[in-house]
C-alpha positions in Angstrom: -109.7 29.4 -6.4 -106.4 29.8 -8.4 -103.3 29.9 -6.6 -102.5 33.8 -6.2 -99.4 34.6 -8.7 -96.4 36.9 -8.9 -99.1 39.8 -10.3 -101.6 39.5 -7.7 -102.0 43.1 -6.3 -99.1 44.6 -3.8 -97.0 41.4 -4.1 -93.9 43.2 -2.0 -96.3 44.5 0.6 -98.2 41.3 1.1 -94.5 39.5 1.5 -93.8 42.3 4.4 -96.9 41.7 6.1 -96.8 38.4 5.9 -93.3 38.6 7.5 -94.1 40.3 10.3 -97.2 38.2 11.3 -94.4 35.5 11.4 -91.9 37.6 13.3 -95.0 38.6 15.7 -95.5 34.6 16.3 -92.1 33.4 15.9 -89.7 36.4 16.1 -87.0 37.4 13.7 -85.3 33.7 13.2 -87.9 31.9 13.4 -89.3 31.9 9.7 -88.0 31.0 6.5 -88.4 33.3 3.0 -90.4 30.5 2.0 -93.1 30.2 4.6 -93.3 34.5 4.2 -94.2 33.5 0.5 -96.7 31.2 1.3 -97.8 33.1 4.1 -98.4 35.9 0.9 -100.0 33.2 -1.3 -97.2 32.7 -3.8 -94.6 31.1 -4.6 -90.7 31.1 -3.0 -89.6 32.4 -6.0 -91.5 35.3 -6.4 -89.8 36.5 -3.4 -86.6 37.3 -4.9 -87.8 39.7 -7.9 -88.0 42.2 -4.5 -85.9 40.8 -1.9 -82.3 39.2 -2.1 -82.7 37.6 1.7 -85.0 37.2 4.8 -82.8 40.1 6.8 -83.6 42.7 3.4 -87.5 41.3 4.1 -87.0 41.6 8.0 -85.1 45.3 7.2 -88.1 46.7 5.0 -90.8 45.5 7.7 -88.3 47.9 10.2 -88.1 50.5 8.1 -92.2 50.9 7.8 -92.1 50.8 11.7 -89.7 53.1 12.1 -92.2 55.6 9.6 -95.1 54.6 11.7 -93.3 55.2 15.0 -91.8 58.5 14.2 -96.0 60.0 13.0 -97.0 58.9 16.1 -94.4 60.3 17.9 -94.8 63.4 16.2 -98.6 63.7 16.7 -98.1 62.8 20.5 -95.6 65.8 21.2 -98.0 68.1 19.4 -101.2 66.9 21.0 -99.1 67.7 24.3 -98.6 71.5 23.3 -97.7 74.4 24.5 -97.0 72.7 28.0 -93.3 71.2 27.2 -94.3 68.9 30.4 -97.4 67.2 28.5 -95.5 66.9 25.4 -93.0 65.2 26.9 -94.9 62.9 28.8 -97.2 61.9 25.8 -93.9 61.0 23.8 -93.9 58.2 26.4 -96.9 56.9 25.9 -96.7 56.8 22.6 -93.8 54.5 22.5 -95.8 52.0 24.6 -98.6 52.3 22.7 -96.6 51.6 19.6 -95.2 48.5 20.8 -98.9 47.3 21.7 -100.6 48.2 18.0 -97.5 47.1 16.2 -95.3 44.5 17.9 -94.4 42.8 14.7 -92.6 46.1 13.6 -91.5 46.3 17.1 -89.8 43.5 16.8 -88.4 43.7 13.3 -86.7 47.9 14.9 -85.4 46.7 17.7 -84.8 42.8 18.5 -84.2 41.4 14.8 -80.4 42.7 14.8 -80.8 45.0 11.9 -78.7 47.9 12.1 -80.1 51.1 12.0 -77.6 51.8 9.3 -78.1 49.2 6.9 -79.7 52.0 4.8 -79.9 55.5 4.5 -83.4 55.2 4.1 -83.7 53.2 7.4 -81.3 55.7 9.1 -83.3 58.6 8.4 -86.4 56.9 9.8 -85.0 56.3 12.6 -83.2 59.4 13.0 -86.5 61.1 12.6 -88.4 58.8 15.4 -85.4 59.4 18.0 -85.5 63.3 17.2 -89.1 63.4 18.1 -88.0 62.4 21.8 -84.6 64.4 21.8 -86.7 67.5 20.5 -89.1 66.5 23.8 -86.5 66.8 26.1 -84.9 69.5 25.0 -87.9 71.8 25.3 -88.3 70.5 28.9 -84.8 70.8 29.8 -85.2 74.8 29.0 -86.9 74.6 32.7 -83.6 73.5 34.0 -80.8 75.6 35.5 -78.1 75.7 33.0 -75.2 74.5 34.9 -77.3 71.4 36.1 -79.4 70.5 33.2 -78.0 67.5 31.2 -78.0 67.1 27.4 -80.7 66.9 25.6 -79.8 63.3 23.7 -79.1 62.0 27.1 -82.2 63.1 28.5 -84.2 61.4 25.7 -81.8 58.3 25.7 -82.9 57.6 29.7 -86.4 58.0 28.7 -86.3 56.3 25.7 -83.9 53.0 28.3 -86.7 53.2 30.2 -90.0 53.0 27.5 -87.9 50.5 26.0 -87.5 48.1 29.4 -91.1 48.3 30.7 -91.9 47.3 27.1 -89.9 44.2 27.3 -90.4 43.4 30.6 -93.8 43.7 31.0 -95.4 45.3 28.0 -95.3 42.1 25.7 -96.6 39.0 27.7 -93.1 37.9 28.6 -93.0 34.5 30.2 -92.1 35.0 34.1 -92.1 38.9 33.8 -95.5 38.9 35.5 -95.9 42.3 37.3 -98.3 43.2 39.7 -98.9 46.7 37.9 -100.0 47.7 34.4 -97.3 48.9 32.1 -98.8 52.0 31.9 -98.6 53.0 35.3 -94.9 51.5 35.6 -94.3 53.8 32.7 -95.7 56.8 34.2 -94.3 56.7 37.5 -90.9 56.0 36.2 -91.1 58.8 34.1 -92.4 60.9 37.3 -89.4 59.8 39.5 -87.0 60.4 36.7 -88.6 64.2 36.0 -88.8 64.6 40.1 -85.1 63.8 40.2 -84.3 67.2 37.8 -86.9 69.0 39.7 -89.3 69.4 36.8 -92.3 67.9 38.9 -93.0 69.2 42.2 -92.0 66.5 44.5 -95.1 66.3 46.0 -97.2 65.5 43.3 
């Protein structure tokens, strides 16, 4: 068959998903802009009629994670109403759940180096995906006292530490992380311990 060429369908979304199979494999370093070409069937050059460098390639791949991250996030917290509690909780799971459909985009978000900020198109994704879990919290947190409930962004930040860790530590086959229970259930009952702690779970459940 003839080599593929600069016209060949989606050109700019075949370089991005070839990119992040390579990130998946090697992560964010470990591939050259030429081996995402030829990992998209064309040639090195044609990589630069959409991309001036591997972090602009790596930054795009983030930016359709971030999109993908922040519907699910968003379908998780409604499939949890009207109980604030279930919402809440499902906002967790999503995020682990994420990180196992899409770990090439989880990679490219949050271990490639790419700031948030390097666009304003980025920024607002990722604004968007973070509001999801602040908006989570801060319906829960109405079932807190007042003078002892804490703020809403810190709220979603410990949650959001705490997704985050179990997903690196366990969640993604990390060599000597072996644990001797699922993610899930690490996920769960760290999220339970953390809600028991602001008395929004009875302690004896």
């Amino acid at each position: 068959m003839p080599k593929q060429g600069y016209h060949h369908g989606n050109l700019r979304q075949a370089l991005i998903e070839g990119a992040l199979q390579l990130i998946e494999l090697r992560g964010p370093t470990g591939f050259t802009l030429s081996e995402a070409a030829k990992q998209a069937g064309v040639t090195p050059a044609a990589v630069y009629r959409h991309f001036d460098g591997r972090e602009d390639l790596i930054a795009e791949g983030a930016l359709q994670g971030y999109e993908i991250f922040a519907e699910r996030m968003e379908a998780a917290y409604r499939s949890g109403q009207p109980s604030a509690l279930k919402a809440f909780e499902a906002t967790g799971r999503a995020y682990l759940a994420f990180a196992r459909a899409y770990p090439g985009h989880y990679i490219a978000m949050f271990e490639s180096g790419i700031s948030v900020n390097r666009t304003p198109e980025l920024a607002a994704a990722a604004n968007r995906a973070n509001g999801v879990l602040e908006q989570a919290a801060a319906d829960l947190s109405q079932h807190i006292p007042a003078h002892k409930r804490p703020p809403a962004a810190m709220f979603s930040a410990h949650v959001w530490a705490l997704s985050h860790g179990v997903v690196e530590l366990f969640a993604r086959n990390s060599p000597g992380r072996a644990s001797p229970f699922p993610a899930d259930e690490l996920l769960e009952s760290g999220i339970g311990i953390y809600l028991r702690g602001l008395g929004l779970v009875d302690p004896d459940v």
